[in-house]
N, C-alpha and C positions, 0 to 999 in steps of 0.2 A: 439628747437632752441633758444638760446640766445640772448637779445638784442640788443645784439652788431653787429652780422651777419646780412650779406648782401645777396641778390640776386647772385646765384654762387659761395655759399662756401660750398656747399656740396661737398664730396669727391668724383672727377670721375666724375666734372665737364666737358664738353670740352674743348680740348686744354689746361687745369692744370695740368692733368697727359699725358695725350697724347694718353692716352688707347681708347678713342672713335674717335679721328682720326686716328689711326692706322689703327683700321678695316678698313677704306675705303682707299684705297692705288688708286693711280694713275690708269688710264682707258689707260691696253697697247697697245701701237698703233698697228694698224692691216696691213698698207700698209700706201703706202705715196699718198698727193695729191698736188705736185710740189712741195715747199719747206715745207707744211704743212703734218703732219700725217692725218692718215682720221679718227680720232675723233673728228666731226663737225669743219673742216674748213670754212673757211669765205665763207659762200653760193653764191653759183655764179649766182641761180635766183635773191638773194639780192642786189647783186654788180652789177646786169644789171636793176635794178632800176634806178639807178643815174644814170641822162642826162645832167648830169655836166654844169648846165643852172648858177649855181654862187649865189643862194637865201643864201646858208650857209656863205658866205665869210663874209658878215660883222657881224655875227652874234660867228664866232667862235672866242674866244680869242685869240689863238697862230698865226692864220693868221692873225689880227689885231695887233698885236703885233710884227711883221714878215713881213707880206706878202708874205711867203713862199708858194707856191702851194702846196708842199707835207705838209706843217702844217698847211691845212686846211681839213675839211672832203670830201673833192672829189678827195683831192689828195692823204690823205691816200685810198681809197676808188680804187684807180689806184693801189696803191702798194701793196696793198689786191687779186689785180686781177693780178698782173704783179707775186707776192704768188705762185697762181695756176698755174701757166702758167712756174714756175720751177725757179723763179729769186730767187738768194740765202736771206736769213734774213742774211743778214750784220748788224754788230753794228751799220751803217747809215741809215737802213732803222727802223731797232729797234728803234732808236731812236726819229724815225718822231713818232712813233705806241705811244712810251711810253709820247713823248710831248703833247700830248692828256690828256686835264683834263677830257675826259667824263661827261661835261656839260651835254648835248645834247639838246644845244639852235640850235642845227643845224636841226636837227630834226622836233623842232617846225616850224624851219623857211620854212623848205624843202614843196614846192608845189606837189610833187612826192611821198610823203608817202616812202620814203625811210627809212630803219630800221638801221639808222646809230650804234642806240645803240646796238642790237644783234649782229649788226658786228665786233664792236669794244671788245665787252669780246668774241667772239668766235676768235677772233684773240690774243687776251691777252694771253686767255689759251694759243691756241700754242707757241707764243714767250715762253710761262715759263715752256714749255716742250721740246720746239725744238733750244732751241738759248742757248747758253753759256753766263753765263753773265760775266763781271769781275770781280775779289776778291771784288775789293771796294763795289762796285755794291750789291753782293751778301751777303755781311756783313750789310751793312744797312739794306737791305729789311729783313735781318733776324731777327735784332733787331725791327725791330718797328715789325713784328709780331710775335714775343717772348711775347710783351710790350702790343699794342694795343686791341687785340682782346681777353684778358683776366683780367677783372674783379678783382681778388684780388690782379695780380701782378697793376694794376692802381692805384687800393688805396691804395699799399704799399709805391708810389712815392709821396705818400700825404704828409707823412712825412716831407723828403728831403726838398720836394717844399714849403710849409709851412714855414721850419725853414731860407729856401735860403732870402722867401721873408718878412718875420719876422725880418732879421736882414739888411735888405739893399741888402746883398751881390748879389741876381739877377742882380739890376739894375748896380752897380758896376763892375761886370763879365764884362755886358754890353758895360759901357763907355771903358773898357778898350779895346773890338774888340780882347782879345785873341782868345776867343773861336769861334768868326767866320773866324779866321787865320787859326784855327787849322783844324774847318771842318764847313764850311757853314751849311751844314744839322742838324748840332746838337745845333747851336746856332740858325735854325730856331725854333728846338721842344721845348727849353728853351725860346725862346721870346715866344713862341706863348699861355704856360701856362695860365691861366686863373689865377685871383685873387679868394686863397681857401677859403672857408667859411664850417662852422660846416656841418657833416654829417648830414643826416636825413634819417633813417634808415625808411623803408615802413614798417608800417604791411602787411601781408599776405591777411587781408580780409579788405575792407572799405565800409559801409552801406551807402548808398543812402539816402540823407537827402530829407526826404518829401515821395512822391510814388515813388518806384523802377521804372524808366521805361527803364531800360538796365541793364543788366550783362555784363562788359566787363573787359579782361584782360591788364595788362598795362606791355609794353615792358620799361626796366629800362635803356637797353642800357649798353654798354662798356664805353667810354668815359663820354656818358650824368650822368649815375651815379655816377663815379668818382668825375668830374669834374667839373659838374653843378646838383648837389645834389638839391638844390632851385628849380629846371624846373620840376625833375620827384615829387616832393610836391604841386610842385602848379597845375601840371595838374591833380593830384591824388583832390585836393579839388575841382578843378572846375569841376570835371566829377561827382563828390559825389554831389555838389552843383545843379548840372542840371540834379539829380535821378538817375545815375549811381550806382547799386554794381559795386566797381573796386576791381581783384582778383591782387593781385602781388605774382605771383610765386615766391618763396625764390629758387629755383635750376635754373631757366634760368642763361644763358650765353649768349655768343655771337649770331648775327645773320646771320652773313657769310659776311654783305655788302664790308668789306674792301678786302675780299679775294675773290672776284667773282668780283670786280670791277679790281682787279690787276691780273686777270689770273690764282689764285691760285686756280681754281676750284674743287677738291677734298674735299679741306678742306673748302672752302665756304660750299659746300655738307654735310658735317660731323656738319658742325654747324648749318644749315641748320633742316636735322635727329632729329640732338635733339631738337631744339627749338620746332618744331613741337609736337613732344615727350610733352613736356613740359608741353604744353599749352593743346594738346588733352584733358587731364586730367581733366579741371579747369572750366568747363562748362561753359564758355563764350559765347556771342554771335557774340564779334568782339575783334577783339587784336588790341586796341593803343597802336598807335608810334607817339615820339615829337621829332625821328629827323631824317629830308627827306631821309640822305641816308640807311638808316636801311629802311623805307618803305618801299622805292620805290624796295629795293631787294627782301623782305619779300613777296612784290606783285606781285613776280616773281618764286616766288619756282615753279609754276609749271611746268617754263620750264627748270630749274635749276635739276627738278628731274623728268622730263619726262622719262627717261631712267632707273628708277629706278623702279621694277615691285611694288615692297613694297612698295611705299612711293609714287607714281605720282598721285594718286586718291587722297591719304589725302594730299598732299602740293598743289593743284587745289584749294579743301574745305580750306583750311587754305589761301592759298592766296585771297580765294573770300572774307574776313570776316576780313583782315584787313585791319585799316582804320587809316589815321592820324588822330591829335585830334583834327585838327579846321576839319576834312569832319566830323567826326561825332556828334560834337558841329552842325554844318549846318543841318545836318541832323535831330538832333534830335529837334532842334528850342530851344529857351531860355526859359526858367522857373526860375532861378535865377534872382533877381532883379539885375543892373547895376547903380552903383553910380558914379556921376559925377569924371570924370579925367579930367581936363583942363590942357592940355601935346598935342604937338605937335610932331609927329613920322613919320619919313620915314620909309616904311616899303621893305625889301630886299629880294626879292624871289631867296630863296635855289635854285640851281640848278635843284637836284634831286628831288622837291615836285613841281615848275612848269612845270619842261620841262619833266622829268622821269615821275610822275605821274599825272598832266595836273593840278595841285592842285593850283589856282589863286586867283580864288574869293572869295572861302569860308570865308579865311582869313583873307581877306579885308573886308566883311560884317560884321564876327564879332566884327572887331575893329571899323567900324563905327556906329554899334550901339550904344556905348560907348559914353554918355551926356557927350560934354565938350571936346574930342581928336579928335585934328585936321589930320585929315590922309594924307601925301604928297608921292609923285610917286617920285623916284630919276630916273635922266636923264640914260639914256643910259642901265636902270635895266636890258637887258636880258644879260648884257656880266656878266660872273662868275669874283667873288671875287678874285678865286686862292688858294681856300680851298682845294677844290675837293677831299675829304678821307685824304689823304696821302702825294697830289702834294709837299703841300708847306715844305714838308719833303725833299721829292726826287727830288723837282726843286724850289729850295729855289728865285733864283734869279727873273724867270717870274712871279713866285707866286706874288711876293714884288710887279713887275712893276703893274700885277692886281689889288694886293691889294688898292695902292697907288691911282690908275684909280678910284677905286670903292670909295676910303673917298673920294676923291675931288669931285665926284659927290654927295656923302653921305652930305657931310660939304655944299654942293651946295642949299639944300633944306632948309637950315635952321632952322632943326627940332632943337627940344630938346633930342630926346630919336631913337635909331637906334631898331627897331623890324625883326626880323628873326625867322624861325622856325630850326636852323642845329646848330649841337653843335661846330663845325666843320665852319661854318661858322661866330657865332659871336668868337670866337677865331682870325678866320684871320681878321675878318675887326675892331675889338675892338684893334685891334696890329696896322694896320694901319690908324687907326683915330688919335688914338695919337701919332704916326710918323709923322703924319701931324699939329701935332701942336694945333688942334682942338677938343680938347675930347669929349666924349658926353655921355650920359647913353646908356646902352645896355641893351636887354632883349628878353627876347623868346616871342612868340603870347600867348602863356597860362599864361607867368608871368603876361602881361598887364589885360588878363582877369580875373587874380585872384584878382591883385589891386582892380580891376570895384566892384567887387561881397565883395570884403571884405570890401570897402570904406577906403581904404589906398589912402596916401596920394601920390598927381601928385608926393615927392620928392624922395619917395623910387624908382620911375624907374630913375630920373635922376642922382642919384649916381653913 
């Protein structure tokens, strides 16, 4: 392998040629279960969970934003059941299913243990088997995943994007508002770019400074690699720094999270296969992930491939073993020293790493061990940014309204520097921070840790 190759450029990757999604072709439906096929429709011991007591209402974005009963999760959670009961999937009720950023602050909020989230992708799937969508409709969602969920088509856009913002011309585009005349969606995925900075290509193997006291694999990501090249470097030195061997598989790909979070479940599955594939290989103990929504999927394969005779035993093992990078920082306790940071940070809990996989404090412990970084709570923290995968693609407008909700409460704390663990999330709210007029530094939880341990300076995160 050359030095120049990436994770995912071997040939016959997933999803580059197509050959390993192929083999898994859609699950044909057998009979119907009211307007649903019966390949796992929305569970109806699920949906008689919810005692529609209202804990979710102030906690879900769309009904806050709304107050629409069916755009909240008890009122999808009725049209779920109204589903089975034979009422047609109209583009109107589609559409309450698809206004759903799959937070699942509702979830946490819910007294009744209700599994808002297994209902919401066992309902996805079927909308994206059972429902026609329209041209438009079905044009976008096929470009962002032609685009998203593969690896060297994202770093071919590096290009492009580089030269756009190299010459002005982004911002330019911009003031002008042609390209949000021409399609809302497309002038959200050009604002939402990130500012690119040089590649930094992994090695394959990285030695644990001091005693090895873990093996672990390090997931590079779709986007995070592209995009925020800096995050999967500095989680790779702080995992070496705190005695980690980190192995980075050079053939990983994607890990299904955009495509099991949007109903695409087949190919979630096929991406899925192989990552597992992948990493079986690489004799780790645990596979980190730095960004929530990959985890919190990855923490799921086993019920993503319960049905699969081949594969449900080892995506069980493989989900038991991975771990985001600030649980297993937590876990394993510090041995790296921590040099003083005098920076003050709000920090923004991911959707997918609170609410999906209950991931809070870890977080927070790490950054406050940190001599000298003042840690602040922003108001209102459990309602989502408006990242959520894909939303702020495919609902450019409420995305904006959340985003905009989340800097005024971000700008509200006063920090210096905005901390997130989602790539995906500092995207959306580094977009609207300075829509608001307010810019601030952005950075992921492992960037701050790297500062600590390397004694860089508070400036480099407030850039």
């Amino acid at each position: 392998m050359t030095t120049d190759q990436q994770p995912g450029d071997r040939a016959g990757d997933v999803g580059e040629t197509g050959s390993v999604l192929d083999a898994y072709a859609a699950p044909a439906p057998t009979g119907a279960a009211g307007s649903f096929d019966e390949h796992h429709p929305p569970d109806a011991a699920l949906i008689g969970d919810c005692v529609h007591c209202g804990f979710c209402l102030p906690t879900c974005p769309t009904y806050v934003l709304w107050g629409e009963e069916m755009d909240s999760p008890r009122g999808r959670i009725d049209l779920m059941k109204q589903g089975l009961e034979g009422e047609p999937l109209t583009p109107e009720v589609v559409g309450h299913f698809d206004a759903c950023l799959g937070c699942m602050a509702c979830v946490t909020a819910c007294p009744s243990g209700v599994q808002y989230d297994r209902l919401i992708e066992q309902t996805r799937a079927q909308v994206e088997r059972v429902h026609d969508r329209g041209l438009a409709d079905r044009a976008l969602r096929r470009l962002i995943f032609e685009i998203f969920p593969h690896p060297r088509r994202l770093r071919l856009l590096r290009g492009p994007l580089r030269l756009l913002q190299a010459t002005g011309l982004d911002r330019a585009m911009r003031r002008t508002g042609l390209l949000e005349r021409v399609s809302p969606q497309l002038a959200a995925m050009e604002g939402l770019a990130p500012r690119l900075t040089k590649p930094l290509p992994l090695p394959p193997h990285i030695r644990a400074t001091g005693e090895r006291r873990a093996t672990v694999g390090l997931l590079v990501g779709c986007v995070q690699g592209a995009f925020f090249p800096g995050v999967n470097a500095a989680t790779a030195r702080v995992l070496q720094a705190e005695g980690c061997d980190v192995v980075v598989p050079q053939a990983q790909a994607c890990c299904g999270a955009l495509s099991v979070h949007n109903g695409r479940e087949p190919e979630g599955q096929a991406y899925a296969r192989a990552l597992i594939d992948t990493f079986e290989g690489a004799g780790v103990e645990h596979v980190v992930v730095n960004s929530a929504g990959c985890g919190s999927t990855m923490k799921e394969y086993a019920d993503l491939l319960a049905d699969d005779p081949a594969y449900a035993d080892r995506a069980a093992d493989f989900a038991s073993r991975v771990r985001d990078v600030a649980e297993i920082l937590d876990e394993l306790g510090t041995v790296a020293p921590r040099h003083p940071l005098p920076v003050s940070v709000a920090y923004h809990d991911a959707c997918h790493l609170a609410h999906a996989q209950g991931v809070r404090e870890q977080p927070r412990r790490l950054l406050r061990a940190i001599p000298g970084l003042e840690l602040r709570e922003i108001p209102q923290g459990e309602l989502c940014c408006g990242s959520a995968g894909i939303y702020n693609i495919l609902h450019p407008g409420p995305a904006q309204e959340l985003g905009d909700r989340k800097a005024e409460n971000i700008v509200a704390t006063g920090a210096e520097v905005l901390v997130t663990a989602n790539p995906g999330c500092l995207m959306q709210v580094r977009s609207s921070v300075e829509r608001s007029g307010h810019p601030m530094g952005m950075a992921h939880t492992v960037e701050v840790l790297d500062a600590s341990i390397r004694g860089l300076s508070a400036e480099t995160l407030r850039a």
